[in-house]
DOMI-669562 format. One record per residue (C-alpha): x, y, z. Coordinates in steps of 0.5 Angstrom, whole numbers, padded with zeros to 4 digits, always signed. Layout:
XYZ/...
This chain:
+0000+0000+0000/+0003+0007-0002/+0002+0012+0003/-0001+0019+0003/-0002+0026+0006/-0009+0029+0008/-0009+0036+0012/-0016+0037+0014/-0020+0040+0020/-0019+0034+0026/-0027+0031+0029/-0029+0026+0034/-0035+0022+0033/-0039+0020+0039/-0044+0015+0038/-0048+0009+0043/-0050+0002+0040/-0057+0002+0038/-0063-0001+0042/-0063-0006+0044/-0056-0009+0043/-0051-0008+0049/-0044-0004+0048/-0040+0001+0050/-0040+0008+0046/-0036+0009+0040/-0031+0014+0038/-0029+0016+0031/-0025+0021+0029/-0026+0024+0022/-0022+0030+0017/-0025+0035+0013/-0020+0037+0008/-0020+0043+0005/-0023+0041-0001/-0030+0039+0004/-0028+0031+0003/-0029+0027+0010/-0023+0021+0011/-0025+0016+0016/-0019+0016+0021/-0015+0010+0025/-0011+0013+0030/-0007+0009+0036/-0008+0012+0043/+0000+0012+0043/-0001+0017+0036/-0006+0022+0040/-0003+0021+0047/+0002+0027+0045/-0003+0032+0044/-0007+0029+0051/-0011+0025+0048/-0017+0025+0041/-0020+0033+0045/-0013+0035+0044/-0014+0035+0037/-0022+0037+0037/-0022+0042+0032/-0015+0043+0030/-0012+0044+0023/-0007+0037+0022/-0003+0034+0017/-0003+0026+0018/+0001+0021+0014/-0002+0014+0013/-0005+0009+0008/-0012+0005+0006/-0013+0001+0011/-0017-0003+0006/-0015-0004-0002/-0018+0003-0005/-0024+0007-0001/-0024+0006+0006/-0021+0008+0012/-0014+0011+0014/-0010+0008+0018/-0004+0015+0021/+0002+0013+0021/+0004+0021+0023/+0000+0027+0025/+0002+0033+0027/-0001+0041+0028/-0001+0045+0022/+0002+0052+0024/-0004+0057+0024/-0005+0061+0019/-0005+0069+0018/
């Protein structure tokens, strides 16, 4: 799989099971890119631990590097996320 660079709007998805089945609440995070696409994100606990924690990033410009977690469409499995500078 070849890698690639979104840089995007950073967004936590909170959401329970539906009734009646049993579970605990999901969290999902998504990009907005700057061209309004929206890529699904697979980010490890390690990855987001250094802006303590997903709400770290809640709304934050980044840049992530990963790939396709699944051949073609699907979502993407970061490599590497860091903050973009704000712009003037």
């Amino acid at each position: 799989m070849q890698q690639s660079t979104w840089t995007g709007s950073f967004h936590l998805l909170w959401g329970d099971p539906p009734p009646p089945r049993p579970g605990s609440p999901r969290t999902r995070y998504q990009l907005v890119t700057d061209r309004g696409e929206v890529v699904s994100l697979l980010v490890a606990d390690s990855l987001l631990a250094e802006f303590g924690g997903p709400r770290g990033l809640a709304g934050k410009r980044v840049t992530v590097v990963g790939e396709p977690a699944e051949q073609g469409t699907g979502p993407v499995r970061v490599q590497s996320i860091r903050l973009d500078p704000v712009r003037p």
